[in-house]
N, C-alpha and C positions, 0 to 999 in steps of 0.2 A: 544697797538700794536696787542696784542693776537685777540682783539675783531673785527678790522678792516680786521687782514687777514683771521678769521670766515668769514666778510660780503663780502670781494671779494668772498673767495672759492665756497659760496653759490651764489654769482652774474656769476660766473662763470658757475656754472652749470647747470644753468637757461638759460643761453645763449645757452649752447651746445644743452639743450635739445631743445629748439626754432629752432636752425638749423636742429635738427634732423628732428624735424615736419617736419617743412617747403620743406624738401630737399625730404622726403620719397615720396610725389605722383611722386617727378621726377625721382626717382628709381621705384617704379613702370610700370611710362610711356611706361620705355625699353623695356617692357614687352608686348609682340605682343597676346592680349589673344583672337586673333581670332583664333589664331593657336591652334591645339591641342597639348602636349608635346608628343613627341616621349617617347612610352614605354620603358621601362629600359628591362635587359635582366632578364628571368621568373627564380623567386626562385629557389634554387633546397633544394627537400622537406626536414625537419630534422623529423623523426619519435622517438617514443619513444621505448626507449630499450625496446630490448625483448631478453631474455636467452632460448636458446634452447639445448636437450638434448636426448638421445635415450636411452631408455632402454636394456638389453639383449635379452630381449623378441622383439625389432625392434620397438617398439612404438617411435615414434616421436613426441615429448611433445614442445611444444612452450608457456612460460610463460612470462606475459605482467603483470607488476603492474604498480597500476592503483590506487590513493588514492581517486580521488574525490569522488564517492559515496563508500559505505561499503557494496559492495557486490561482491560475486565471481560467473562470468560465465564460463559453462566448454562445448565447444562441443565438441564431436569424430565426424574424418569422415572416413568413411572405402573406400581405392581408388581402388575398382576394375574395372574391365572390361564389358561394357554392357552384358548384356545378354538376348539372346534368349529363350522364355517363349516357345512360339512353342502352343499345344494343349492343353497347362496348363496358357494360359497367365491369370495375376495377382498375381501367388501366391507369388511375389515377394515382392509385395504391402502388401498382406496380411500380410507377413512375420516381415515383419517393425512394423507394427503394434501391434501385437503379443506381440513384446519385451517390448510394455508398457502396458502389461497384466499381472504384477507380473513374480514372480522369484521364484525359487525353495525353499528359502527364506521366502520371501514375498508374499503372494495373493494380488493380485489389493488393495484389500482393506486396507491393512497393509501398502503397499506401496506409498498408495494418501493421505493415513493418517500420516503417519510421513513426507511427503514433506509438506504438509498442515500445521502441526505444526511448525514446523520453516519458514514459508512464503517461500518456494520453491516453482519449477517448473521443471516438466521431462516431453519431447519429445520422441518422437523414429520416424525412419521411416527405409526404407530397407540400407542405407549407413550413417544413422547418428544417433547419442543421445546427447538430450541436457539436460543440467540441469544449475540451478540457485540458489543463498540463498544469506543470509544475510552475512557476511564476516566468524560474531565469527559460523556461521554454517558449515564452508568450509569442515570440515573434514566429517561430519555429511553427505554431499551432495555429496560428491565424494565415502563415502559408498556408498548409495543407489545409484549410477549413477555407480559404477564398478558392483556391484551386478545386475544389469538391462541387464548391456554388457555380464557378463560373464557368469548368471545362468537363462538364461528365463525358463521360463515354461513351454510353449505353452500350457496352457489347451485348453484343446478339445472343451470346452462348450463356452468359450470364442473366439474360431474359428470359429464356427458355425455361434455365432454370429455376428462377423466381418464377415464372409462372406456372410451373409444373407444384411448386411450393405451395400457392395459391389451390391449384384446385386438388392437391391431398387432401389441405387443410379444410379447405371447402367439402369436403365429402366425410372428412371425422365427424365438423358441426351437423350435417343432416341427423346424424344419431346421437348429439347433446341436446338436452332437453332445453336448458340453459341458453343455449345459441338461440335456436330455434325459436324464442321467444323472443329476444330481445332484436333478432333479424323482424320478425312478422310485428313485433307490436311498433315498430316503425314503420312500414308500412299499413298496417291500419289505422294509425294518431297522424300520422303526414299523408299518405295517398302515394302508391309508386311511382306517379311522375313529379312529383318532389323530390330535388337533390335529399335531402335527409330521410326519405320511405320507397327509395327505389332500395333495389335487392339484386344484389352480385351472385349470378346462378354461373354452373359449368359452361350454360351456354357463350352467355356475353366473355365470359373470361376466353375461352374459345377464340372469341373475335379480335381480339384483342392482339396488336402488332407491338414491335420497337418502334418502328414510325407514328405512333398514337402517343406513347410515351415522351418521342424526342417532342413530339408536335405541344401536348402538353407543357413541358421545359420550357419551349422559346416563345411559348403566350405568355406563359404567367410570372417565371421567376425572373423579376424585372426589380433595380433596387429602388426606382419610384416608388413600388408600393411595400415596400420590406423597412422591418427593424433590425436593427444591431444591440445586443445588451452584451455589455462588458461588464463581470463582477470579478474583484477579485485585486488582488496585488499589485495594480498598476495604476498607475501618476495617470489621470488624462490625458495630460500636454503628450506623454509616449502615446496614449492608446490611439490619440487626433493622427498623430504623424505616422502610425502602422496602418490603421483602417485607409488612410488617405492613399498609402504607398500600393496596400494589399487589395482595397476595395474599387478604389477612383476609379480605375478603368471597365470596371463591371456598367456594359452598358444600356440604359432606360429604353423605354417601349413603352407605345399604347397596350394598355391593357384591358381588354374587352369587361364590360361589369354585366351583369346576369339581374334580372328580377323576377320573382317567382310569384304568384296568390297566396296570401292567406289562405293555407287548408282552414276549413270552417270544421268546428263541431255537430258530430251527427244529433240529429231532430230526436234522436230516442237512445237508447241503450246498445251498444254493439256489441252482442253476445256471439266472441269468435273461441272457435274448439280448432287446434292443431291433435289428429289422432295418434298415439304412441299408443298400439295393444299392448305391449308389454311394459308400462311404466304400471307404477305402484304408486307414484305420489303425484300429486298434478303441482304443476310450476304456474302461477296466479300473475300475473301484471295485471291492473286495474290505474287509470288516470286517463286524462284526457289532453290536447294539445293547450296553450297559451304564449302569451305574449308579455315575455319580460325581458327586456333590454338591459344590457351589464348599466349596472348605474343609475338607476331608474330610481324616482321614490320606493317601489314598493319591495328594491328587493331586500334590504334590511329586516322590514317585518317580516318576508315571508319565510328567510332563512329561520326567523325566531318561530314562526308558527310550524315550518317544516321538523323544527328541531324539539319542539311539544307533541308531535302526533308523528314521527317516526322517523326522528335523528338518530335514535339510540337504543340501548339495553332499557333506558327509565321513559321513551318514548308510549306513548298510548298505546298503541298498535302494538308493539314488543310485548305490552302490561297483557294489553287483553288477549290477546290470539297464542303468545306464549304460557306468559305465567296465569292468567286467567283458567284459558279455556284448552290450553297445550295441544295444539291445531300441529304447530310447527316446532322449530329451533329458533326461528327469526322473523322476523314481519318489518320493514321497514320503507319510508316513504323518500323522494327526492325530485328533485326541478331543477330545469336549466334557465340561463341564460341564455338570449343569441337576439342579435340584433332584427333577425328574420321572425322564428318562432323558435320554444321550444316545449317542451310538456311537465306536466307533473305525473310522476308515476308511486304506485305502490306494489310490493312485491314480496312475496310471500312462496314457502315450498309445501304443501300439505298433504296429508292422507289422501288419498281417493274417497273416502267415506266421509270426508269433513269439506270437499271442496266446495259445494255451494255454501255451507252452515261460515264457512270464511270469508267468500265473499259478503255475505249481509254482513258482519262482523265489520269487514273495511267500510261500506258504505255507510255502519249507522254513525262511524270515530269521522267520517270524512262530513255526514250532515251533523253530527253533535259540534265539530268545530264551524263549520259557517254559524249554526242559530244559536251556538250559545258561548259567551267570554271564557277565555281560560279563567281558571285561579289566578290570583295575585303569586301564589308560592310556583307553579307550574311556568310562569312569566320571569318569574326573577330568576329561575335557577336554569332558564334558556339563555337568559342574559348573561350569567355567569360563564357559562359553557362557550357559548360565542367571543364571547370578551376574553376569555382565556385563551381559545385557540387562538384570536386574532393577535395577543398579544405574542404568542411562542412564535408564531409564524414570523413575525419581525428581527428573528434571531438571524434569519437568513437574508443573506443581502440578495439572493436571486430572487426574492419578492419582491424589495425596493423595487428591485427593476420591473419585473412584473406589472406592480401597480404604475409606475411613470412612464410605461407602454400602452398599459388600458385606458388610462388619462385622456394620453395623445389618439390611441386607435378609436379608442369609444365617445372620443369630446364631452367626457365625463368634468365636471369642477375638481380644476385644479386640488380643491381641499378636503374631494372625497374620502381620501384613507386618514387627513390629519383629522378628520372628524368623525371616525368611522363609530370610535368607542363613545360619543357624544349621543352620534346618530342610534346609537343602539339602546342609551340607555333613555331614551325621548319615544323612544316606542309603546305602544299602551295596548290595554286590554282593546278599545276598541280597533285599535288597527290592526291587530292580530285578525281579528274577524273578520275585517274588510277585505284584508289580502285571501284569506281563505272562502268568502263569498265569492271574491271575482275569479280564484286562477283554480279553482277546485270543483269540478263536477260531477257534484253525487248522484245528479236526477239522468244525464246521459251521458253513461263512463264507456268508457269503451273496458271491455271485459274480455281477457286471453286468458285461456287456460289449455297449455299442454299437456295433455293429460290422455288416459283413457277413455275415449269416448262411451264406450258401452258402458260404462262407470258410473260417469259423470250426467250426459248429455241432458236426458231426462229430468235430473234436479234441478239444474240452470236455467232451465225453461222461463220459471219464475220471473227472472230478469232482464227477459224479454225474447224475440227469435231468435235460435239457435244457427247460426250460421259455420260452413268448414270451410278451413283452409289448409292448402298444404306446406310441410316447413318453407318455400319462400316467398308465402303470402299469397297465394292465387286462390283463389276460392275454389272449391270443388264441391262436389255432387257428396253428402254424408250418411245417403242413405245406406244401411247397414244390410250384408246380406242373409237371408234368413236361412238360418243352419238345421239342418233335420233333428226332429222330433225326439230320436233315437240318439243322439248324439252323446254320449257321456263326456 
């Protein structure tokens, strides 16, 4: 009896599975797979802890553990206020550099030599120090990385030489085409007594002491206004009890803050010529100044609208000036953030013979996006591209920290980045427009072009008065001299 209701129970089940087959393509069937599925509503992000803490000193410490590799990363970032070089511009730059010239401590040599021995790395610039090691090194590295912050040295011989660095390199850029645009068109979008559009010449670098530098150091590197990001292999409860040991003594200051005007956008067109007689292709930058604060409403869509008209290879600008009309190799557009200002530019490399027929080209992609809606397909596939970086970027925990830095430095909502993939897919046709109406101007851009004057000058005209300048933005006199008759 036992054996027989074995051979039903398996006759049975044999059946059932049979019906399943059979029945499954007609469950299938129901299935319309011409359609595409309607996307579900966008994550909202989960980040990994991170413990944050302030010292008495005002240091604001944000520690992020992190076990998969064994090692710890530490950056400081000092958040002050731009500033105005004036007669002395660069010593700022110098300055930064300076601090990874040893310590009162340490001589350079002593210093690259114990990072070196534990597989370390230290940075410096004028608002930041970075340092790295291997985990069981951490105490080891935030020595020599407190010591960097709070005891430089600035020798003198080491000044010199930096700044003898400085104006090599300053006199290679007067003959990059490249430099020289991106030097001038700061200055024409800012104005040169704007920290952001003044221009670092042989002169001012000239001017420029160890005492400007030290003077710099004891204004501004103050840990009131600094962060600390810890990523990496280590327990907080340790990281609290090292920054405290390493940092606690590093001592606060008033620190002077700076306000500067709104550079305004000029009334018309600013049609600037840098002359290079012997280029062959002229170097284009085309955009105008605006105002987008990290964290703002608008700057989600404008990332999305930047990344339609010239994030990319499949960017408008790339389509038409490359694959279109084969002007160039690349064409592409970008904007800042900054609490003060910052601009939208576009930028392009082109023939001599093509360079006004380029410009119309950006101008008519820059009024096609203010007056008219992207596509629905051109919208989604921004949002894919966005939404992906955003998500790959979360692989790293030196972003966590990054964004629970800009949180705090920017007094951004707390739930910016947990909503960031929300906020992006809540974007529309219409606000892509909006943002590209307000921070894009196509009717008075300001227009650079390095290039050959005798080439160029004449077609530009178009686009309004032709004004020169020379590679560090000073305007000069363009009139051309008239060469004899006979001249071959």
């Amino acid at each position: 009896m036992k054996m027989n209701d074995s051979i039903i129970s398996k006759a049975a089940a044999i059946l059932v599975a049979a019906l399943f087959t059979f029945a499954l393509p007609a469950v299938q069937a129901q299935i319309d797979r011409s359609q595409m599925p309607e996307a579900g509503p966008a994550p909202k992000i989960q980040f990994k802890d991170y413990e944050t803490f302030t010292l008495d000193n005002g240091l604001k410490v944000f520690v992020i553990q992190d076990k998969k590799i064994p090692r710890v990363a530490m950056s400081l970032i000092v958040d002050r206020d731009p500033i105005l070089e004036g007669d002395k511009a660069g010593y700022v730059e110098i300055a930064g550099d300076l601090l990874g010239e040893g310590t009162t401590n340490r001589d350079k040599e002593t210093l690259y030599n114990e990072i070196e021995f534990i597989g370390g790395r230290i940075s410096t610039s004028s608002t930041s120090v970075y340092a790295r090691a291997l985990s069981t090194e951490t105490e080891k590295v935030m020595d020599i990385m407190a010591d960097v912050v709070k005891n430089p040295a600035f020798n003198n011989d080491a000044f010199e030489r930096l700044k003898k660095q400085e104006l090599s390199g300053l006199r290679a850029a007067e003959n990059d085409p490249d430099a020289i645009s991106s030097r001038v068109s700061n200055a024409l979008f800012y104005g040169k007594s704007h920290p952001y559009g003044e221009v670092m010449t042989r002169e001012t670098l000239e001017n420029v002491t160890v005492e400007d530098c030290k003077t710099y150091y004891n204004t501004y590197f103050k840990p009131n206004i600094s962060y600390l990001a810890i990523v990496g292999d280590i327990k907080p409860r340790k990281a609290k009890k090292m920054v405290e040991q390493y940092f606690g003594d590093w001592q606060r200051g008033d620190v002077p803050s700076h306000e500067y005007e709104t550079p305004e956008r000029p009334s018309e067109p600013l049609v600037a010529i840098v002359d290079r007689e012997t280029s062959v292709q002229s170097v284009i930058k085309v955009g105008n100044i605006t105002t987008l604060k990290p964290g703002t409403g608008d700057v989600i869509p404008m990332s999305l609208m930047n990344q339609i008209l010239g994030g990319g290879s499949q960017g408008r600008l790339f389509q038409n000036l490359r694959e279109d009309k084969a002007y160039t190799y690349g064409a592409y557009s970008g904007y800042g953030t900054d609490e003060l200002v910052s601009t939208f530019r576009a930028e392009a490399d082109v023939r001599n013979e093509v360079t006004d027929s380029a410009i119309v080209e950006f101008l008519k992609e820059f009024k096609k996006m203010a007056e008219e809606k992207v596509t629905e397909e051109e919208l989604n596939a921004a949002k894919n591209f966005r939404s992906g970086s955003f998500a790959r970027s979360l692989e790293s925990a030196q972003t966590i920290a990054r964004f629970a830095i800009n949180i705090d430095r920017y007094n951004m909502d707390k739930d910016y980045y947990k909503n960031y993939l929300t906020s992006i897919e809540n974007v529309t046709r219409t606000g892509v427009q909006r943002v590209a109406q307000t921070h894009i101007d196509h009717k008075n851009p300001v227009i650079l072009v390095v290039g050959k004057a005798a080439d160029i000058a004449e077609k530009l005209e178009q686009f309004g008065e032709v004004r020169y300048f020379d590679v560090y933005g000073n305007e000069v006199d363009g009139t051309q001299p008239e060469l004899p008759e006979d001249l071959t």
